[in-house]
C-alpha positions as CSV (number, residue, x, y, z in Angstrom):
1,X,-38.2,106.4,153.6
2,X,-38.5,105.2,157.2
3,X,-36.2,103.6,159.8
4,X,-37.6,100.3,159.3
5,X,-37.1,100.2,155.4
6,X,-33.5,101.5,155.8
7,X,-32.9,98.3,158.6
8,X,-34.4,95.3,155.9
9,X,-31.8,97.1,153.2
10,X,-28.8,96.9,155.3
11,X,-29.5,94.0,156.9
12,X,-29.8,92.5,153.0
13,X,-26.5,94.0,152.4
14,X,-24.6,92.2,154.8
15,X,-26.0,89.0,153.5
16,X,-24.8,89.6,150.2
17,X,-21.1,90.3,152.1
18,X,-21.1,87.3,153.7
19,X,-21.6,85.1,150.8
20,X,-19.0,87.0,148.6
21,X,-16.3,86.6,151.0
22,X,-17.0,82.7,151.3
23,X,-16.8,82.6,147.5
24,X,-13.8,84.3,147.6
25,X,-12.3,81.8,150.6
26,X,-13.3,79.0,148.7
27,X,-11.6,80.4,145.5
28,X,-8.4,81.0,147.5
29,X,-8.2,77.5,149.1
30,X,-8.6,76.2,145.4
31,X,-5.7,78.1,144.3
32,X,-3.0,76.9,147.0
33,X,-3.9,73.8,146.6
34,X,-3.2,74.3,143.1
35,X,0.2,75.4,143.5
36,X,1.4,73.6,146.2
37,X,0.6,70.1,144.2
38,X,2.6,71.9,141.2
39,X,5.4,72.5,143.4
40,X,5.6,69.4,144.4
41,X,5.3,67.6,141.0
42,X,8.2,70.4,140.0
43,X,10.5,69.5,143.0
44,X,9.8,65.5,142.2
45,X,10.9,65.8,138.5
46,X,14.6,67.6,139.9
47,X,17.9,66.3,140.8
48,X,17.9,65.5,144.7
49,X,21.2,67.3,144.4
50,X,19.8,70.8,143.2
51,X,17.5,71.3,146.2
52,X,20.7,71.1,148.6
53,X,23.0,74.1,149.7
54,X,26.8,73.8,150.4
55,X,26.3,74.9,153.6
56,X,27.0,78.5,153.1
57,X,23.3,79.5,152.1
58,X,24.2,79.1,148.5
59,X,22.7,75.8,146.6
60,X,25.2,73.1,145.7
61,X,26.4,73.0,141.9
62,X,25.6,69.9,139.9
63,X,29.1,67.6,139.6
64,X,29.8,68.1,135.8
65,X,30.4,65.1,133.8
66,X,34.1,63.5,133.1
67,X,34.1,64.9,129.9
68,X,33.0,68.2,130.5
69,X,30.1,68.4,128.3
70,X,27.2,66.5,127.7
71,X,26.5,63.5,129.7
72,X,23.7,62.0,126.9
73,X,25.1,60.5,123.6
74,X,22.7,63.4,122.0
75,X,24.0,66.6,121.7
76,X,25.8,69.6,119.6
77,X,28.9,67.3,120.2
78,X,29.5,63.7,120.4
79,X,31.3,62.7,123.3
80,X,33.0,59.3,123.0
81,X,33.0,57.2,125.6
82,X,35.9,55.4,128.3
83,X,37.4,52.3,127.3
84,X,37.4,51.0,130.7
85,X,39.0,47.7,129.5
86,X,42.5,47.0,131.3
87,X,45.2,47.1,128.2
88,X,46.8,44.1,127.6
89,X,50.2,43.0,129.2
90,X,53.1,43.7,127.2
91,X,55.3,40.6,125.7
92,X,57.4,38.8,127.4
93,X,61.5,39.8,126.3
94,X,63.2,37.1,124.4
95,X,64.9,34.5,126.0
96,X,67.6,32.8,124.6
97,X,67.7,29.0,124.8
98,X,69.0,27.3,127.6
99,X,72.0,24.6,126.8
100,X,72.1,21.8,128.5
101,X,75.0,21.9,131.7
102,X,75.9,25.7,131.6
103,X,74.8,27.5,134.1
104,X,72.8,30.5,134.0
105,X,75.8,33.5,134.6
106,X,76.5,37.3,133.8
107,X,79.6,39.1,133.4
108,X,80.2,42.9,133.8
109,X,83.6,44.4,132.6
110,X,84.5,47.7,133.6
111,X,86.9,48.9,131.0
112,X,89.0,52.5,131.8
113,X,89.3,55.7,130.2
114,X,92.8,56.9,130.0
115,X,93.1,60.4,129.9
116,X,96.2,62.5,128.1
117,X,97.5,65.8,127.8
118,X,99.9,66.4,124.9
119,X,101.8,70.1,124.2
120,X,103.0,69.8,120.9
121,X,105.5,73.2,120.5
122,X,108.2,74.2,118.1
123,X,111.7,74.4,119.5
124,X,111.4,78.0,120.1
125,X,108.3,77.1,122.1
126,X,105.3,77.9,120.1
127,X,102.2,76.3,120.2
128,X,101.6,74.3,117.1
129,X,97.6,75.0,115.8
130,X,95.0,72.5,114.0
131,X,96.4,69.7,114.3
132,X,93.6,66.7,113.8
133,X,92.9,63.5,115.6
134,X,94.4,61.6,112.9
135,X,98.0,63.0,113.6
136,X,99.0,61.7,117.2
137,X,99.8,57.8,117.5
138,X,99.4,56.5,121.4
139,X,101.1,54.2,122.4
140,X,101.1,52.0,125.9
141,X,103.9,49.8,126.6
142,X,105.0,49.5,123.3
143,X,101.3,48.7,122.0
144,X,99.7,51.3,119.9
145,X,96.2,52.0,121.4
146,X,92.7,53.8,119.8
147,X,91.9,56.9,120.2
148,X,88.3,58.0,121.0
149,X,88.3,60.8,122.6
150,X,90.2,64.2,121.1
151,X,89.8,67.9,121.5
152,X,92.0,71.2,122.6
153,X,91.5,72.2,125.6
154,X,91.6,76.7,126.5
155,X,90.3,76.5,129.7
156,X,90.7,78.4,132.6
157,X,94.1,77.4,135.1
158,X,93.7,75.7,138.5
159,X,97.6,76.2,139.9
160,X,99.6,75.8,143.1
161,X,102.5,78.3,143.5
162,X,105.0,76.6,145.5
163,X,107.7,78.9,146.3
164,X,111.1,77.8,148.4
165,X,111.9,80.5,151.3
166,X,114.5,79.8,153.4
167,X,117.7,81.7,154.6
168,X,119.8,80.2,152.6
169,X,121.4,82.6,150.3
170,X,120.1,86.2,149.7
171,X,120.5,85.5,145.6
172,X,118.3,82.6,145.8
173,X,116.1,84.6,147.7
174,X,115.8,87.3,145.3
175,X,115.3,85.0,142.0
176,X,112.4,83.2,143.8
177,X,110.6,86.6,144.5
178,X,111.1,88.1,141.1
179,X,109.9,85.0,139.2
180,X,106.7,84.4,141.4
181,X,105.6,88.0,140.6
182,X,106.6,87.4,137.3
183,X,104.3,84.3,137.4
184,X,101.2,86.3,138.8
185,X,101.7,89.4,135.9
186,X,100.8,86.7,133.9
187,X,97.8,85.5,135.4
188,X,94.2,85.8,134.1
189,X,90.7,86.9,135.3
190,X,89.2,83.4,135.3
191,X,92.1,81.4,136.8
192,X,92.1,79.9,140.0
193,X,95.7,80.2,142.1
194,X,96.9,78.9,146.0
195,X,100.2,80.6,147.0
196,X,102.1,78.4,149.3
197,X,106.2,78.6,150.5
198,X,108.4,76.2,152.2
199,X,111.5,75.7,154.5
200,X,111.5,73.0,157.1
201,X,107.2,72.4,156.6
202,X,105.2,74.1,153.9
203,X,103.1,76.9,154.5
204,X,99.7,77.8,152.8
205,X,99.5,82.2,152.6
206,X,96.2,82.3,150.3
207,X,93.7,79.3,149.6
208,X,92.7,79.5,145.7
209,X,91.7,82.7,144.9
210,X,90.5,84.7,141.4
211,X,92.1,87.8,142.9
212,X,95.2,88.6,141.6
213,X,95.7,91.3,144.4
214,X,95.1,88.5,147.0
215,X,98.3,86.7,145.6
216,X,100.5,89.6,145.5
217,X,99.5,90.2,149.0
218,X,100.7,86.8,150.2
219,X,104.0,87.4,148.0
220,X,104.5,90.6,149.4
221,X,104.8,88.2,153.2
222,X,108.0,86.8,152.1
223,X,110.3,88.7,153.3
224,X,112.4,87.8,156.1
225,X,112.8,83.9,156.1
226,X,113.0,81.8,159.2
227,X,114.3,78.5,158.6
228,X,117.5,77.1,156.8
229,X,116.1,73.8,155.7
230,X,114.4,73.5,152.3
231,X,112.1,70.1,152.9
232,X,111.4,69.6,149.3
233,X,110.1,66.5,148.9
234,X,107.9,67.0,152.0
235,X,106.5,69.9,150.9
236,X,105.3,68.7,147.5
237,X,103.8,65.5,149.2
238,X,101.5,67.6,151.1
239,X,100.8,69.8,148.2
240,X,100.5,66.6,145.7
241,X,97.9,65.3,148.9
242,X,95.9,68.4,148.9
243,X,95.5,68.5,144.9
244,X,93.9,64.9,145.0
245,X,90.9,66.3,146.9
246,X,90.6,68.8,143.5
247,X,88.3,68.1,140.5
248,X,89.9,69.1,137.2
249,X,92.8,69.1,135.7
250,X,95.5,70.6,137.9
251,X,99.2,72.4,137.8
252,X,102.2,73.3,140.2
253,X,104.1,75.9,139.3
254,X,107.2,75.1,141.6
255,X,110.1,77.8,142.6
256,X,113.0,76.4,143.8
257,X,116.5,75.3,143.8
258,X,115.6,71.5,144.0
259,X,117.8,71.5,146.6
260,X,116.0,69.1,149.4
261,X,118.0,69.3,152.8
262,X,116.1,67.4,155.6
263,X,112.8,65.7,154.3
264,X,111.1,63.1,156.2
265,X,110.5,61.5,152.9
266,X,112.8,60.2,150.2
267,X,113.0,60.3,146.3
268,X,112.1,57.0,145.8
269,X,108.5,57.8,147.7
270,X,108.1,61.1,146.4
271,X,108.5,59.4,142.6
272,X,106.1,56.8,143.7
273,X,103.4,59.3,144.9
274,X,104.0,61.4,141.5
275,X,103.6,58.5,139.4
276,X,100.4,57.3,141.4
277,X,98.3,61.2,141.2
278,X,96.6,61.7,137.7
279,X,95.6,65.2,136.1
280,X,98.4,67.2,138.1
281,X,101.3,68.7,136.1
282,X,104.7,70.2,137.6
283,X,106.7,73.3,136.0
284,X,109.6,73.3,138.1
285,X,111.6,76.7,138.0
286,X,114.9,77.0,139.1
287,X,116.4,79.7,140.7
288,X,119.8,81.0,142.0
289,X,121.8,79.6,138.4
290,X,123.0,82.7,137.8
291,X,124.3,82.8,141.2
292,X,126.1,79.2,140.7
293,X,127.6,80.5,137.5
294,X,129.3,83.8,138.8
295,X,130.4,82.5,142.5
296,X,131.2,79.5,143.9
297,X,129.0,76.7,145.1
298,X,127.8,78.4,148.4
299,X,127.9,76.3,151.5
300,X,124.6,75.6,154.3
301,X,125.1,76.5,158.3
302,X,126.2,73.7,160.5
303,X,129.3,73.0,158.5
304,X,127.0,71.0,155.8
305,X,128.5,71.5,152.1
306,X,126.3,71.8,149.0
307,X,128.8,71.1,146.0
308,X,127.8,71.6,142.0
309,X,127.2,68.5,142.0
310,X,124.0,68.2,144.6
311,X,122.6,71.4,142.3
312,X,123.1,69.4,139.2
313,X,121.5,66.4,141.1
314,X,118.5,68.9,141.7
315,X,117.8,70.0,138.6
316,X,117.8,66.5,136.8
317,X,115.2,65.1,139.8
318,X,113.0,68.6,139.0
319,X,113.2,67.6,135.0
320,X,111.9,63.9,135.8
321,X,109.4,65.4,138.1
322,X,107.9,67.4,135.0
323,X,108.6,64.9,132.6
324,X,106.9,61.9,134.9
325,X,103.6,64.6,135.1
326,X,103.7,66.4,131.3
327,X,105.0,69.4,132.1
328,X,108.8,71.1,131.7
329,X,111.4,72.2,133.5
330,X,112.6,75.8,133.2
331,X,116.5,76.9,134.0
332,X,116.7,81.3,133.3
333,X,119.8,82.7,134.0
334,X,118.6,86.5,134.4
335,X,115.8,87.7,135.8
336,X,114.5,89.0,132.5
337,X,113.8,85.5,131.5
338,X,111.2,84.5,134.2
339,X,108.6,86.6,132.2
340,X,109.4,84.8,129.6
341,X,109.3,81.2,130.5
342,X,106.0,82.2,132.4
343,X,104.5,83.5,129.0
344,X,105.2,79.7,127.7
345,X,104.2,78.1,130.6
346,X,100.9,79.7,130.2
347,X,100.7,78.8,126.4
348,X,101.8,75.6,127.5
349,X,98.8,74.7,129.9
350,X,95.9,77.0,128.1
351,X,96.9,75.5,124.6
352,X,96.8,72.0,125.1
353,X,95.5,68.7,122.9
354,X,93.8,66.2,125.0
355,X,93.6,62.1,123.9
356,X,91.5,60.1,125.7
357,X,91.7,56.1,124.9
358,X,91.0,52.8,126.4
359,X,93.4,50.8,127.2
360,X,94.0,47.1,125.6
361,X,95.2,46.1,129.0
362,X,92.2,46.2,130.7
363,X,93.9,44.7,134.1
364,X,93.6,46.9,137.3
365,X,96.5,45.1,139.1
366,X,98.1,48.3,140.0
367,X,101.0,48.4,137.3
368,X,102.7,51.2,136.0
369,X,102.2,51.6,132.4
370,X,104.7,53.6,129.9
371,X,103.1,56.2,127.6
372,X,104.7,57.7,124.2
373,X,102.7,59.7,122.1
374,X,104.0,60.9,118.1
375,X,103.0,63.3,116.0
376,X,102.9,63.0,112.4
377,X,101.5,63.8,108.8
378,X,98.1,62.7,107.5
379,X,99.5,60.0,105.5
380,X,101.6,59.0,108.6
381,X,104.9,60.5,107.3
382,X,107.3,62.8,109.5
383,X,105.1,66.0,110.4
384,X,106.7,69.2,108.6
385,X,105.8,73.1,110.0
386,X,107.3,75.6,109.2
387,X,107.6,79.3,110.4
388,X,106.4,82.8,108.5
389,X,109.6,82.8,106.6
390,X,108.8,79.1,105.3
391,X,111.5,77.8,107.5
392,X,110.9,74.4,108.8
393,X,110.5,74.1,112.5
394,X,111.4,71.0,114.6
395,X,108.4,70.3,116.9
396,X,108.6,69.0,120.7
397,X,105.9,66.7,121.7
398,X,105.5,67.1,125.5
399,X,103.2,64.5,127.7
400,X,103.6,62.5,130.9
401,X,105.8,59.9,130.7
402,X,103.2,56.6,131.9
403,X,100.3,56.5,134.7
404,X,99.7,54.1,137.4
405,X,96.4,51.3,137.0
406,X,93.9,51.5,139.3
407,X,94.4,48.0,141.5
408,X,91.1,46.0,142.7
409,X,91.4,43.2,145.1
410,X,89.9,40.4,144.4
């Protein structure tokens, strides 16, 4: 073959490239055009929302419907649709017809709740169990009144020990120590107790306090007196003020001669602020009566005499002050009685029947009222117990004496 030959056959060849490759152009521009109108019909038939991003690179969800499923009627479940209609109003309250010339008024009464303690014990001071609702009669002023309200009450003691300290005679001295430790040998683990003494002012030694050391560590102060005077009536003022600010039913456990030498107040305002406090009871225990029975009546410094008579003065103001509050007065004679009257002191306030009633004097003009309260048989007869032998007992029914109305001015 010569040069010339091979030149035509080439030259063909490259003719024959060139018109492949412009087939092959024009097939490729026919394909992206293809697509790019498929696209577009693809991206047209979409949410708008679907071709956005949240802004982190990610595309933005679709909101789902309210109902969580669904948003067409057609479907694996049926979803049933709002009620967007308001509901309608509710109907007016009754009214009740207007008479002719009376006018249009209201009237609010606000009727009390009267609350009582009652101990109900046999002579030799037991506590008398199960009795019912249906066995006390309350009476106010002479008018028997309803009972609504009844339980027994075994809670927990809130108490004030008020002890008299003052150099006045080392026996009296003596009693009043050994009968507030008897008092706090006989405390318990949930009770709450303030130790406080007196002379010429009261004197707080421990705010209340579950810790039975804490008290014997305020007893164990007591021991060398500075005063003379025993302010009685000013001392349990301020403790009586101090117990108001107290919730709950509250007692004093009072230590003392009842001897009161140089208070600021007198009985007749120390009676009225007794009768006017509510849910505070007074156990008044005396001390020194052995020491009045074996010597003579001792006499005070600066020539002052204290007869038999101003002791026996004493102890009828402490048995009103307990009998005015619900509580008792306690006399021992020998020191091995203290633990003893403490022991019924306790049964006395842990073992108690409370009535609650409202009164049919509904007047808050201040008054004092008289209480009485009786305890009898189911068929309103004379109530029997009797003891383990089958001996019948005579019962005491212990409870304050009357409470002061609230007063509103008008």
């Amino acid at each position: 073959m010569s040069f010339k030959r091979k030149v035509v056959t080439l030259g063909s060849h490259l003719e024959n490239l060139a018109v492949l490759r412009l087939a092959v152009g024009m097939l490729l521009i026919l394909t992206c055009a293809t697509g790019s109108a498929l696209v577009q019909d693809q991206s047209q038939s979409q949410p708008e929302s679907s071709s956005q991003d949240d802004g982190n690179g990610k595309p933005r969800q679709d909101v789902p419907s309210e109902a969580g499923g669904p948003t067409g009627d057609v479907g694996p479940y049926a979803i049933p649709k709002r009620n967007t209609e308001a509901p309608p109003p509710p109907p007016p309250p009754p009214t009740t017809p207007k008479v002719e010339g009376l006018p249009d008024y209201s009237i609010k009464v606000n009727v009390p709740l009267v609350n009582v303690d009652v101990m109900v014990t046999t002579k030799s001071g037991q506590f008398v169990p199960g009795l019912k609702k249906d066995n006390f009669r309350l009476f106010e002023d002479g008018s028997q009144q309803q009972i609504t309200n009844f339980n027994v009450s075994k809670a927990p003691i809130t108490a004030v020990l008020l002890v008299e300290f003052a150099s006045t005679n080392y026996a009296f001295i003596l009693d009043a120590l050994q009968a507030s430790y008897a008092f706090a040998n006989t405390l318990q683990k949930e009770d709450w107790v303030a130790v406080s003494y007196y002379d010429i002012q009261p004197h707080i030694l421990v705010d209340f306090t579950q810790d039975k050391r804490a008290v014997y560590g305020a007893l164990n102060e007591l021991r060398i007196p500075g005063f003379s005077e025993t302010n009685l009536f000013d001392a349990l003022y301020d403790t009586l003020d101090r117990l108001d600010r107290v919730e709950g039913k509250k007692y004093i456990v009072l230590v003392t001669t009842g001897v009161d030498t140089f208070s600021k107040l007198t009985l007749d305002k120390i009676t009225k602020k007794i009768k006017d406090t509510k849910d505070i009871t007074i156990f008044p225990i005396s001390v020194g009566q052995i020491a009045r029975i074996l010597r003579p009546a001792p006499r005070r410094g600066a020539g002052i005499p204290v007869d038999e008579m101003t002791y026996l003065q004493a102890d009828n103001e402490m048995r009103t002050f307990a009998a005015m509050t619900g509580g008792r007065a306690y006399f021992p004679r020998f020191p091995a009685e203290y633990g003893e009257d403490f022991q019924d002191i306790g049964n006395d306030i842990r073992n108690q029947y409370s009535l609650s009633y409202h009164p049919t004097n509904s007047k808050l003009d201040g008054t004092y009222r008289k209480l009485k309260v009786q305890v009898v048989a189911p068929d309103g007869g004379p109530l029997k117990v009797k003891d383990q032998k089958g001996k019948e007992q005579k019962i005491e029914v212990v409870s304050r004496d009357g409470y002061t109305a609230k007063h509103t001015v008008d």
